[in-house]
ChimeraX commands (.cxc) that place a marker at each C-alpha (Angstrom):
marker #1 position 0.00,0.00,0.00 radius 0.5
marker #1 position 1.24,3.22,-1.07 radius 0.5
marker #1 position 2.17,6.00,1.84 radius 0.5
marker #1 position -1.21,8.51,-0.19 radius 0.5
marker #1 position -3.43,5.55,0.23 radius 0.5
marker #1 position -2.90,4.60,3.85 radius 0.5
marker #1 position -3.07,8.68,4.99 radius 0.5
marker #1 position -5.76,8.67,2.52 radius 0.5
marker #1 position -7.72,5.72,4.68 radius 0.5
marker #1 position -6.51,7.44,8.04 radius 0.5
marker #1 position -8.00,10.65,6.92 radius 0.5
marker #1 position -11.34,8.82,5.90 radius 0.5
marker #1 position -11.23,6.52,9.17 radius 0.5
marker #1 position -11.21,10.03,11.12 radius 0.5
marker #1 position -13.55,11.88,9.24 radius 0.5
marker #1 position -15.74,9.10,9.17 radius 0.5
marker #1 position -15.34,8.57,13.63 radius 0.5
marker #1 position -15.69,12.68,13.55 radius 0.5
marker #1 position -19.11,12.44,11.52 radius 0.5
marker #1 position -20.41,9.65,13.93 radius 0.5
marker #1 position -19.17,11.51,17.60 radius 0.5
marker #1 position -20.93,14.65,16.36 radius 0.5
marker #1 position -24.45,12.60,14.80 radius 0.5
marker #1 position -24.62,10.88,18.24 radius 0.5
marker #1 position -24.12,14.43,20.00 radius 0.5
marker #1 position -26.67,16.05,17.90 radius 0.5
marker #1 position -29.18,12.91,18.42 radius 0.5
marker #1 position -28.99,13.77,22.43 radius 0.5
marker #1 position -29.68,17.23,21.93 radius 0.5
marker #1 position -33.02,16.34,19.91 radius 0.5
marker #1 position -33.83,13.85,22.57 radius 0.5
marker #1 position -33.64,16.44,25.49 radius 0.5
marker #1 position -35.80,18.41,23.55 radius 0.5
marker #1 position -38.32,15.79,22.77 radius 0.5
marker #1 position -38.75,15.33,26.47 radius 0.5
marker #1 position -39.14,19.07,27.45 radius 0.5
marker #1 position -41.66,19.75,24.93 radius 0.5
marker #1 position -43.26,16.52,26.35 radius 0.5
marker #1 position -43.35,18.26,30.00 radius 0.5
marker #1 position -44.81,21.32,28.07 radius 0.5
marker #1 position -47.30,19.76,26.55 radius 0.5
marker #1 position -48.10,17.66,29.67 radius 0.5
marker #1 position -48.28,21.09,31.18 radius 0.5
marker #1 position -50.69,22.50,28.91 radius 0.5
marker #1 position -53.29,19.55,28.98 radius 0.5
marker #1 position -53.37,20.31,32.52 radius 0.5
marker #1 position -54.25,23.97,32.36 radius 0.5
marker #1 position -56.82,23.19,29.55 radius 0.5
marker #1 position -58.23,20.46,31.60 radius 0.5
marker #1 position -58.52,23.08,34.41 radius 0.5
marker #1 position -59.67,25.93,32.15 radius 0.5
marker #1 position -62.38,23.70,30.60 radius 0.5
marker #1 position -63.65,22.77,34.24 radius 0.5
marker #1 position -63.76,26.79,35.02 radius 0.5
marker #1 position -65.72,26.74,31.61 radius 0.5
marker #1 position -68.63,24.43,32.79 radius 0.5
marker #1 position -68.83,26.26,35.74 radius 0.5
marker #1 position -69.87,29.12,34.47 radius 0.5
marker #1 position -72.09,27.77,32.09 radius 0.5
marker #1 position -73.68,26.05,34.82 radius 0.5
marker #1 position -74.18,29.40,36.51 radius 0.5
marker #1 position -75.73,31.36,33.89 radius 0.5
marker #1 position -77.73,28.71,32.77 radius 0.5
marker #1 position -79.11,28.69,36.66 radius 0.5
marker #1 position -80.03,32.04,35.82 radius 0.5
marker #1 position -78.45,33.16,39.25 radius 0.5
marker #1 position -76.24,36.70,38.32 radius 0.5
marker #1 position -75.89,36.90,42.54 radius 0.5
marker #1 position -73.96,33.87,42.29 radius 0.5
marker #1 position -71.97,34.47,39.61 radius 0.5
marker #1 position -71.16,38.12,41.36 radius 0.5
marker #1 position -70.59,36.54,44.60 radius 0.5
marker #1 position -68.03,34.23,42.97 radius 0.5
marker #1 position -66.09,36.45,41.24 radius 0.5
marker #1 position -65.81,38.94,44.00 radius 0.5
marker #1 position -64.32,36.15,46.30 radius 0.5
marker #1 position -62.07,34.85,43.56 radius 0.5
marker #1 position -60.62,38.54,42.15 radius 0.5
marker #1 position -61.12,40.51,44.90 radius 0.5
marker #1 position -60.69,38.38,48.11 radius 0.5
marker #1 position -63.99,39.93,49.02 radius 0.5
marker #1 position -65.60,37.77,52.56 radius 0.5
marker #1 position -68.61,38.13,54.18 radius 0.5
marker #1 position -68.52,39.76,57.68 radius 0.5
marker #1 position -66.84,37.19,60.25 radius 0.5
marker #1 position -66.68,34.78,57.65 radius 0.5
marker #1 position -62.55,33.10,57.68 radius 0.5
marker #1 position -60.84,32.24,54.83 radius 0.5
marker #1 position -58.45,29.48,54.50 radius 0.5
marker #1 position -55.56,29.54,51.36 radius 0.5
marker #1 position -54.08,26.58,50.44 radius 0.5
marker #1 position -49.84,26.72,50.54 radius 0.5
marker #1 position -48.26,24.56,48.17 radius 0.5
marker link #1:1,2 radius 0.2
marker link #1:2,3 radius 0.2
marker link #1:3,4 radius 0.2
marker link #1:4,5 radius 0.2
marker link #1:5,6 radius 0.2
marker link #1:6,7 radius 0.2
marker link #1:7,8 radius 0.2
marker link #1:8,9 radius 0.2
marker link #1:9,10 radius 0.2
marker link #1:10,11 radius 0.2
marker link #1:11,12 radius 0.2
marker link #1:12,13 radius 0.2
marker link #1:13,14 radius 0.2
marker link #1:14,15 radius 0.2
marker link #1:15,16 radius 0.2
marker link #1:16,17 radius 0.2
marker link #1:17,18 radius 0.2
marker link #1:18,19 radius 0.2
marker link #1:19,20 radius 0.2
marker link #1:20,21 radius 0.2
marker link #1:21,22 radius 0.2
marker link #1:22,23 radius 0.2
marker link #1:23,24 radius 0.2
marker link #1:24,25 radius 0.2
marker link #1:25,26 radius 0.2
marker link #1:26,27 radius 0.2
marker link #1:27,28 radius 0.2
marker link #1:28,29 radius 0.2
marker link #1:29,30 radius 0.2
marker link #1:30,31 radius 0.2
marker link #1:31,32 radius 0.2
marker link #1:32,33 radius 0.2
marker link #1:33,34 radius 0.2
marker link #1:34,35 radius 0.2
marker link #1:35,36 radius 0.2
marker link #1:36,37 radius 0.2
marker link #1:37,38 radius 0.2
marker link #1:38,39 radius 0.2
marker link #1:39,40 radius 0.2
marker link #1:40,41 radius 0.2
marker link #1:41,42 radius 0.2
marker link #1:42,43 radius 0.2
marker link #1:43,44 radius 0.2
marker link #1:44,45 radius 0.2
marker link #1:45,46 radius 0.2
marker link #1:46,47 radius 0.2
marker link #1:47,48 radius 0.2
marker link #1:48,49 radius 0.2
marker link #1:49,50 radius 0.2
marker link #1:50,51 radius 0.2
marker link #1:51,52 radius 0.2
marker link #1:52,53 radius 0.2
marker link #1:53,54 radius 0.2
marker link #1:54,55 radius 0.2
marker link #1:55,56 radius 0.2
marker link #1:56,57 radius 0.2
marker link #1:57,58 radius 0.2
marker link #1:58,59 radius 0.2
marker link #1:59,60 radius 0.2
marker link #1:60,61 radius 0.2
marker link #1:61,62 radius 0.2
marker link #1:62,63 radius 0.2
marker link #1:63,64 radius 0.2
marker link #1:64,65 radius 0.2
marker link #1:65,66 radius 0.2
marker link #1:66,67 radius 0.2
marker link #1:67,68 radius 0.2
marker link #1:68,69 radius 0.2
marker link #1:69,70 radius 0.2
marker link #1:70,71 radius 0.2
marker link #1:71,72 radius 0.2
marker link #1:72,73 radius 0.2
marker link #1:73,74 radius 0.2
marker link #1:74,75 radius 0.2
marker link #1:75,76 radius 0.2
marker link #1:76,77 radius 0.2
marker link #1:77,78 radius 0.2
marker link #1:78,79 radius 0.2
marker link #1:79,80 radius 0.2
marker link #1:80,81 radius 0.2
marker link #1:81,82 radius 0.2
marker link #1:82,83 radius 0.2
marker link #1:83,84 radius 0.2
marker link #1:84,85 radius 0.2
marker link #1:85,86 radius 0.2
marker link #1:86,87 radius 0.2
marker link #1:87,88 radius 0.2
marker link #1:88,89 radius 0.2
marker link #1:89,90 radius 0.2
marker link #1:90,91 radius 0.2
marker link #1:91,92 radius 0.2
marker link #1:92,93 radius 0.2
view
């Protein structure tokens, strides 16, 4: 074998290693990502389970035909508003 050849081969042998080090790199990265938009969307399901529940509420409300209730709720939930010597409790997470 002729000294061009085997440098030649080297060169390839390297290039080749080089090529597979930075495709196994790059597949890692993707994978990390997979799994955080996983959490996100995880996340999100949550919040539109949560939202959807607030939804039927409120449908339920107005189709009660109540407006005091539906006033009386939101002032407690925006406002903190209480009836007099009536305690309220937050939850700490």
């Amino acid at each position: 074998m002729s000294v061009k050849k085997r440098k030649a081969s080297i060169f390839l042998r390297l290039m080749v290693i080089a090529l597979s080090v930075y495709m196994i790199f790059t597949l890692i990265g993707l994978w990390n990502d997979l799994d955080e938009s996983y959490a996100t969307l995880k996340e999100l399901e949550l919040k539109k389970e949560t939202t959807e529940a607030q939804i039927e509420e409120y449908k339920a409300l107005l189709a009660d035909g109540s407006q005091k209730a539906i006033i009386e709720k939101a002032a407690r939930e925006r406002f903190g508003y209480a009836y007099p010597g009536e305690e309220i409790y937050k939850e700490i997470k």
